[in-house]
N, C-alpha and C positions, 0 to 999 in steps of 0.2 A: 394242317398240310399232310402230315404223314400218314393222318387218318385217311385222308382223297386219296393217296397212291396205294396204302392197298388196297382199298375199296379195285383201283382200277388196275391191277396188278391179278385179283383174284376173277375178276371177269374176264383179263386174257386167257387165263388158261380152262377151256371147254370140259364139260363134262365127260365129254368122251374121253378125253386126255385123263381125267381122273380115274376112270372106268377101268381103263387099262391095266394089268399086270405091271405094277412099276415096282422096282429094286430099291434095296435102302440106300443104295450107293445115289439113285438118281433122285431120292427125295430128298438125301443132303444137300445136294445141288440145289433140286429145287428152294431148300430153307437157304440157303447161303445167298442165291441169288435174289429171291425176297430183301433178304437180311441188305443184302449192298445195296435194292433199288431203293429203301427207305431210307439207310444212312447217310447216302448219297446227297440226300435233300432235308438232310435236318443239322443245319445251322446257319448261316447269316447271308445273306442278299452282301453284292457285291455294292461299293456307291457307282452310282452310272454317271458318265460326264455329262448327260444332258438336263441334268437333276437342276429345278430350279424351285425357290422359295415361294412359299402360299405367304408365310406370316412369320412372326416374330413375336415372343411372349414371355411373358415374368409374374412371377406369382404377387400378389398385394396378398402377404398373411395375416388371415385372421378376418377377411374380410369374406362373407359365405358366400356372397355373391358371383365372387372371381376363381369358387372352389366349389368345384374341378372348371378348368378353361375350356371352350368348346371350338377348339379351332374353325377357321374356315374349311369351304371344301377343299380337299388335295384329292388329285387326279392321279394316279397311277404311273410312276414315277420322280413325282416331286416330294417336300418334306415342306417341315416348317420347323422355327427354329425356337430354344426354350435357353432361357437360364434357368440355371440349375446350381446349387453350392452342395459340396461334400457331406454324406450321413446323413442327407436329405433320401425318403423313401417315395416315388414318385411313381402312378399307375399309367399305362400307356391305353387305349382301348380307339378301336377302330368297326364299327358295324360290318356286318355285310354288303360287299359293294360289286365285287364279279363275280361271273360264273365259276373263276377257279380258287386259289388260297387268297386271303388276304395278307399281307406280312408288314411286319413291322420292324425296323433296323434304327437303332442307335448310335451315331459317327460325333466325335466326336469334331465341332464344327471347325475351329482351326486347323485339323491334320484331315481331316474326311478319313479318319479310321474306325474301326466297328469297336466295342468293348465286349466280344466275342458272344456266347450264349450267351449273356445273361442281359446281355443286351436286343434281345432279338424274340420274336415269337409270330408264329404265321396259323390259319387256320383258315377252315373251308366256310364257316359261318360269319366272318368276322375274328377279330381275334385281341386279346386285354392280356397285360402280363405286368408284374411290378418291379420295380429296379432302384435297389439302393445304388443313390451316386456315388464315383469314385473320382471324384474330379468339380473343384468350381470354376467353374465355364461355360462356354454354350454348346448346347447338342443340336441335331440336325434329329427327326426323326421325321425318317423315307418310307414311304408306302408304296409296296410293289404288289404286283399280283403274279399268279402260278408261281413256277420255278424263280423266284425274281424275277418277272419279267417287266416291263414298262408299256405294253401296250395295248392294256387294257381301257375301254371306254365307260365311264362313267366318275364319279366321287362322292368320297364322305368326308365329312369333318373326324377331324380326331381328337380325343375327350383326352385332358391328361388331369390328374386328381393328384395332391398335396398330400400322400397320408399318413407319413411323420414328419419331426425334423429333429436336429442331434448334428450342428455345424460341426465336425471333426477333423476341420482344414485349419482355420485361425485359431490363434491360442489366445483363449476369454479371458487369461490371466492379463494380455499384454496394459502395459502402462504408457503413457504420452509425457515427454520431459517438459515441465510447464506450459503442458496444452492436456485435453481432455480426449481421451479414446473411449465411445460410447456403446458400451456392448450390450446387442439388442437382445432380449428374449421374450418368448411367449408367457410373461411368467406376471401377466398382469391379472385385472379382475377383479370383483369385492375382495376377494380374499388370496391376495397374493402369492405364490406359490414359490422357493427357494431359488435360487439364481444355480439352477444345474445345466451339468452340460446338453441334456435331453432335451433344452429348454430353449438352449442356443440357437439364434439364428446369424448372426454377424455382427459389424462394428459400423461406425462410422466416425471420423475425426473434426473434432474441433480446435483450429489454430490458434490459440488463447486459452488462459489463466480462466478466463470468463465465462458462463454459461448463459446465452438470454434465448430459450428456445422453445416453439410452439406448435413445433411438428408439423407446421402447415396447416394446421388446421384440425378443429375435434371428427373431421372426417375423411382424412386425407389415407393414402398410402403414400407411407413414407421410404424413402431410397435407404438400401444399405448396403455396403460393403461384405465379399466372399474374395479371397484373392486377390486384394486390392481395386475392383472393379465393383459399381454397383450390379448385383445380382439381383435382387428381390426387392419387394417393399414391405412394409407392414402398415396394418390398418392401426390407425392413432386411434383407436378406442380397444381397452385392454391390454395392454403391453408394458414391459417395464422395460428399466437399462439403468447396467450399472457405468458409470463414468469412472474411471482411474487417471489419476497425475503424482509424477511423478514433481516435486517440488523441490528447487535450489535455494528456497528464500530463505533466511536465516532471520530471528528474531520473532518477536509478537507480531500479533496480525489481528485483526480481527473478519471473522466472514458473515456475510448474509446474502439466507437461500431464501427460495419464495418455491412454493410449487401447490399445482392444484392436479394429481392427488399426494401421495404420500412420497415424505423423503425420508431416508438417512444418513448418515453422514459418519466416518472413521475418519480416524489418523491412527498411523502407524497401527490398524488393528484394532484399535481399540473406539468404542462407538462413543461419541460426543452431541450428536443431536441423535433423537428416535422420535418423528412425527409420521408414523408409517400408518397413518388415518386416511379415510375417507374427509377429504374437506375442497372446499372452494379456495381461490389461488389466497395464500396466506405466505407471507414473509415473515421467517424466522432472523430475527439482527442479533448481534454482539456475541457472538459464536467465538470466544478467545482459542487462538493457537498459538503454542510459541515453537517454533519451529529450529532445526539446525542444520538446516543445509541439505539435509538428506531425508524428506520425511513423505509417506504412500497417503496419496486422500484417495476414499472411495466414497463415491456419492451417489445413492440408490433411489431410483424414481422408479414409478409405479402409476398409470390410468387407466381408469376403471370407466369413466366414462361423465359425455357431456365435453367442460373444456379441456384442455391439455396444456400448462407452460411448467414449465422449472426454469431456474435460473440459480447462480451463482456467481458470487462476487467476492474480492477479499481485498482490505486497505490494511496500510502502518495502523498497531495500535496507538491508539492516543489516551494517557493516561488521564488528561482533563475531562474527558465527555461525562464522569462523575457528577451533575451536577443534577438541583432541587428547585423547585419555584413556588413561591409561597401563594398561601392561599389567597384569595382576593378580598379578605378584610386580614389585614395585619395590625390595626390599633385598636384596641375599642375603648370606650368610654364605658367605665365602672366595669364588672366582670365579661369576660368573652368566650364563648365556644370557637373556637378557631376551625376553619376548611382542612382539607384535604391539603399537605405538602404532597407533589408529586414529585417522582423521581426518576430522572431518566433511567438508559439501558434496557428501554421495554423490550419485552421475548419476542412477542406474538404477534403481529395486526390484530388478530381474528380475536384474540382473548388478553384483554391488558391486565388479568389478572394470572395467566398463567406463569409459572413460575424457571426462569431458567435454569435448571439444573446445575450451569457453573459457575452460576455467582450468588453469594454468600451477602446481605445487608443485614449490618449493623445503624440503626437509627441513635443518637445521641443526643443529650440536652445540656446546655450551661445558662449560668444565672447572670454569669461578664463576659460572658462573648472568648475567654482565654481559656478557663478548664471545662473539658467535657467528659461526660459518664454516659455509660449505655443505658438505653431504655430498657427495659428487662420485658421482651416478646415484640420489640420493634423490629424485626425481622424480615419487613416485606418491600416489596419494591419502594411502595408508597405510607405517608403515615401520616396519622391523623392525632394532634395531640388534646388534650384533656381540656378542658373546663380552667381559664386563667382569670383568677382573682386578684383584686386591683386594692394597692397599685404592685404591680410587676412586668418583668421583664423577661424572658426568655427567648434563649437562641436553642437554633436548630440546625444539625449537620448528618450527613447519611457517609457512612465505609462502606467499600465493598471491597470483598475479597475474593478468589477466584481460586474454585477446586480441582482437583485433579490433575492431567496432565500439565494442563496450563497453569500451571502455578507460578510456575517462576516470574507471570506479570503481574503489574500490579496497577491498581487506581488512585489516584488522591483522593485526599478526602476532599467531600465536597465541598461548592459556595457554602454562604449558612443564611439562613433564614432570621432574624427577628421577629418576636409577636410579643405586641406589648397592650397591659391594660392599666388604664388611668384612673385616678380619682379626678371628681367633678368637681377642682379648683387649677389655680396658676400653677407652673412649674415655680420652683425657689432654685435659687443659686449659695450651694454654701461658701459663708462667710460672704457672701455681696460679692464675690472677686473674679478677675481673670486672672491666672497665671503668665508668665510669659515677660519678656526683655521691656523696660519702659524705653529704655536708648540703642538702639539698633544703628547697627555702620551700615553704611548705602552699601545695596547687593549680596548682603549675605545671605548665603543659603540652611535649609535645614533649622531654621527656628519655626519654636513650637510654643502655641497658646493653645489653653483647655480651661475648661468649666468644670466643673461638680456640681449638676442638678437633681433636684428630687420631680419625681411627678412628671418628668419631660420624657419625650419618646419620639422625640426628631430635633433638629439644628438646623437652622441657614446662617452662614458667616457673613461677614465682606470684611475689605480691607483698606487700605490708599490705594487711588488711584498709581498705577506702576507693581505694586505688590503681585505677586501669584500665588495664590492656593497650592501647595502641591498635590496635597491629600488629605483627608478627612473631612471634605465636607460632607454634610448631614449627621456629621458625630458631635460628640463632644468636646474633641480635639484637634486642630487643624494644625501642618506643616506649609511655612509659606517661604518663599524668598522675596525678600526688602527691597520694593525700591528706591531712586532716591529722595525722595520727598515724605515726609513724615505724615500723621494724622490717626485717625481712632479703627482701631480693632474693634466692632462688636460680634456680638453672636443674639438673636434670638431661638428660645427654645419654646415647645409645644409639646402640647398630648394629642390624645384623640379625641380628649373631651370640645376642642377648638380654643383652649384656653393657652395662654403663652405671655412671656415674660424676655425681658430682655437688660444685655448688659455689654458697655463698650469698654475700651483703655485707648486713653493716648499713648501715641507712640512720640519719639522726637528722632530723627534719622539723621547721624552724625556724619559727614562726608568723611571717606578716605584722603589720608593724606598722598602728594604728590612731591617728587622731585626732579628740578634740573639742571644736569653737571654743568650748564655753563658750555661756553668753546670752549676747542682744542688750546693747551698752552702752547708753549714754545720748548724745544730740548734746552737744557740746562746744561754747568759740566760740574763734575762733583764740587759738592762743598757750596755751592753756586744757588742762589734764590729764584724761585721761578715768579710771576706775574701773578696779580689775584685770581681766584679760581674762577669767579662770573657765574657761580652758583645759583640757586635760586629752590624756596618750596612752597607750598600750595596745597590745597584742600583743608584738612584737621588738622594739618601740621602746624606750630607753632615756633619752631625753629630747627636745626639741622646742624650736624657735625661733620667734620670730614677725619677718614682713616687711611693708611695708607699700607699697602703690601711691601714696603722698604724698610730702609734703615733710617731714615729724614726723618726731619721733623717739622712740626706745625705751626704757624705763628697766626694769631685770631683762627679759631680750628671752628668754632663756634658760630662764624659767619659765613654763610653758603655764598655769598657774595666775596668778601673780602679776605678772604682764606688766603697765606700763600706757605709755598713749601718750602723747603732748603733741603739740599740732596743731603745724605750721607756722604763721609768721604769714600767709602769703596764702593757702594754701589753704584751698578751703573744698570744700562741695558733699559727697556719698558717697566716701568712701576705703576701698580693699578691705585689708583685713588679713588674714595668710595664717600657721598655726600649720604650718611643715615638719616630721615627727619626724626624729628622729638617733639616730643605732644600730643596733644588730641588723644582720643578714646577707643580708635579705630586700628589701632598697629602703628606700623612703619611702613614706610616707603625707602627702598635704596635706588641709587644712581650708581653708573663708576664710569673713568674716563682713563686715560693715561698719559704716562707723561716721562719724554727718554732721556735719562742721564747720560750725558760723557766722558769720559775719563779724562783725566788731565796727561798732558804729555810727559814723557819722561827720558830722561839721558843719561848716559856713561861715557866718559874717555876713557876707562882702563887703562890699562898700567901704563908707566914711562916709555917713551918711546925714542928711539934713536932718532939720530938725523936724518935729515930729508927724508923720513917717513910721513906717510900720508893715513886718512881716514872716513870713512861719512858714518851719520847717524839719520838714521830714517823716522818720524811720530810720524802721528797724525795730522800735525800741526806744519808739517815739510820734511825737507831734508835741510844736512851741515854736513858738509867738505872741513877739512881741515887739514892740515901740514907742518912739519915742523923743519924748518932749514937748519943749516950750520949753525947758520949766526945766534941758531938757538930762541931766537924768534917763533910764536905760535901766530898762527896766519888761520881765520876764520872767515869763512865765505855761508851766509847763510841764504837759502832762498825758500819761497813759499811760507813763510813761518807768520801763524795768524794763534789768535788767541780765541 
């Protein structure tokens, strides 16, 4: 533009005019007056209120297609509108389209204000200029002609180009309190480039602990966050994000990620997984954390192309999941190569041989299933044990330990495994015998029968009918509870050869004794005999005693029927009487009932008493009046008095 007004500035003024004898005074003028008609018109077009919108537009980064934008046509005085986010560098260009300048202005779309020159650029050919944003938000960019004018006839589309970025609005550091903040950047591709702020494009939140996310798709432009508002997108091929949470949970934990391309994964700074490969979607599990309330996770994803997911998950650790599964021949007959034990806590999908960096196996072996020793290079997830020559027996069990941060959790040791090898004859029983009780009291719990076999490498029990197994069936020792009825404990034992042997015991089931007190007696008064007790016992019991929490004593004490008491003389009040049985093989049985003493009544006339004085005496048993007259006569009136 400034170049069209002098052009038309210098053909105002005629040659003749120049020819003339002019002074230095007037050629100042003349420079000065140049000088104001160019400055005059070099800076920003005013917005015009009749300015209306062509279009509306957002970058998808990374995608060449959508870079540079080619707007629709704008006619000479309207605009179109762009999101734009902060330290993004954005080209504006506009062809030739009038006879006079072309211009271009910059307002910022919520206030219609200019962002003064550096927002602005006009020219007689057309006119392109570049503008780092100062702001993320949406701009207006208006197209006027000459002097900003608007009414000019014809239009062009206007080209706007992406050609840097460098978000310097949001802070890439920000964290989400157990939820995920995913901050985007250009920073993807075979060979992944650092998470800097040149890199930056925006954020976007996920409300949740959890990540299950696919971008939309391996061809999508994906929305993101400048200012709290979606400004941009990016193209799901080539890009990464880092994820930060900030976490309150407290204790072990265990996570697993999955992502197809590359993740990593920190706490508090410090890196715990690094699969920062090229690979197809692959889940990484038993990722241990032990956490204290206050701890930084950053989770780094990265695609390079084709699909696109990551994900992340976290549960309580469970110290069981420790656990082995034996090979599928576990007996053989005469010598055996034994399979593959496998063990859980696998790393990888993609690779069940790879090895997780924080966990530590120890594989071990015993010869009775109670002491175990380390295998010396059993170290791997999975194990495979040696050549078993027969006849024998070995058990197997897997540790794991957990290094680094996560220490402070721990695993049980595992299930265990048996693997046994036979000679090609019966099992033996030593000494022919069972172990265990021949007389069992009905109901009792916690008894235990066991064998000593050679050659055997499995058990099946039974018992009496009413009996229950508690535990060890398939060993050589079983825990049962009694029922009431008696009959034979066996066991049958075997190899793998199919050969087996067997061996039972009678049992004989003695009933528990029972007892009963009989009814209620009668109250007594001291000194005083009560009625037979009406006792009675039953089951194992053979007879029964009675005892007494008194001072009394017992006559036939021996006979739960015919028992009877006689009080003490001073006690009185409830006394507990207790029928114990006697006999049988099974315990005792007690009873108890009670039974109330009364005190006998008691009286005083105290001292001598003058004449015609009077007195009463109150028991339990009534009252007594009494008097004594002149005549020296004692005069007794008794009433209510019972015995």
């Amino acid at each position: 533009m400034m170049r069209k007004l002098l052009y038309s500035f210098l053909f105002f003024i005629s040659p003749k005019i120049l020819s003339k004898k002019s002074s230095t005074s007037s050629l100042g003028l003349l420079c000065v007056g140049m000088f104001f008609v160019v400055s005059s018109n070099y800076g920003q077009c005013a917005y015009p209120s009749s300015a209306s919108s062509v279009g509306s537009y957002s970058f998808c980064i990374g995608r060449s297609s959508t870079n540079p934008i080619v707007s629709a046509n704008v006619s000479s005085g309207n605009y179109i509108t762009l999101d734009v986010i902060s330290g993004f560098v954005y080209n504006f260009s506009v062809p030739n389209a009038f006879t006079g300048n072309e211009n271009l202005t910059l307002f910022n779309a919520d206030t219609n204000t200019n962002f003064g020159s550096l927002g602005y650029s006009s020219g007689g050919s057309g006119t392109s200029f570049d503008w780092l944003s100062t702001i993320s938000g949406r701009i207006k960019i208006l197209l006027t002609n000459g002097n900003c004018a608007t009414n000019a006839s014809g239009s062009r589309a206007i080209t706007i180009t992406l050609k840097s970025v460098g978000n310097n609005f949001d802070d890439q550091s920000a964290y989400g309190t157990n939820n995920w903040i995913g901050h985007i950047y250009t920073a993807g591709g075979e060979m992944p480039t650092t998470f800097t702020a040149n890199k930056y494009l925006g954020y976007y939140r996920i409300n949740s602990e959890s990540i299950n996310e696919n971008f939309g798709g391996s061809t999508n432009c994906f929305s993101f966050m400048s200012n709290s508002v979606n400004r941009a997108q990016v193209y799901t091929e080539g890009f990464a994000v880092r994820y930060r949470m900030k976490t309150t949970k407290s204790g072990c934990y265990v996570i697993t990620v999955s992502a197809d391309d590359g993740i990593r994964l920190y706490l508090n700074g410090t890196n715990i997984l690094d699969r920062w490969v090229e690979q197809s979607s692959t889940t990484y599990s038993n990722v241990v954390v032990n956490l204290d309330g206050d701890d930084d996770l950053v989770f780094d994803y990265y695609e390079n192309g084709d699909a696109n997911t990551v994900t992340f998950s976290i549960a309580p650790f469970d110290a069981g999941t420790n656990t082995i599964t034996a090979p599928g021949t576990v007996d053989f007959c005469g010598n055996g190569t034994p399979g593959q034990i496998t063990g859980s806590l696998q790393y990888s999908s993609g690779d069940s041989n790879l090895q997780n960096p924080q966990l530590s196996f120890q594989w071990q072996s015993s010869t009775d299933g109670v002491t175990f020793n380390n295998i010396n290079g059993a170290t791997l997830r999975n194990y495979t044990p040696p050549t078993i020559t027969a006849p024998n027996i070995f058990y197997y069990r897997r540790l794991v330990s957990i290094n680094g941060i996560s220490s402070g959790c721990s695993y049980s040791p595992s299930n265990i495994v048996r693997i046994t090898a036979s000679s090609n004859s019966a099992p033996t029983f030593t000494g022919n015998t069972m172990t265990g009780a021949t007389n069992q009291c009905a109901l009792a719990t916690g008894q235990v029968y066991s064998v000593v076999a050679t050659n055997a490498t499995s058990y099946i029990w039974s018992v009496p009918s009413g009996w229950t197994i508690t535990s060890g069936q398939g060993t050589n020792s079983i825990t049962v509870t009694i029922g009431t009825a008696g009959g034979s404990v066996s066991v049958t034992a075997a190899n793998g050869c199919n050969k087996n042997a067997s061996i039972s015991k009678t049992i004989t089931v003695n009933q528990n004794p029972t007892a009963n007190a009989g009814t209620a007696v009668a109250a007594i008064c001291q000194g005083a005999t009560s009625a037979a007790m009406g006792g009675s016992v039953g089951g194992g019991a053979t007879g029964g005693t009675w005892t007494t929490s008194g001072s009394g004593t017992w006559t036939n004490a021996t006979s739960p029927s015919g028992a009877t008491y006689t009080a003490g003389a001073s006690e009185s009040g409830n006394i507990t009487l207790t029928l114990t049985t006697t006999g049988g093989s099974c315990g005792n049985a007690t009873i108890t009932k009670t039974i109330t003493v009364n005190p006998k009544p008691i009286a005083n006339a105290g001292t001598t008493l003058a004449d015609n004085l009077s007195g009463s005496y109150i028991s339990s048993y009534g009252w007594i009046n009494w008097w004594r007259s002149y005549s020296r006569k004692m005069v007794w009136r008794c009433r209510n008095l019972v015995k």
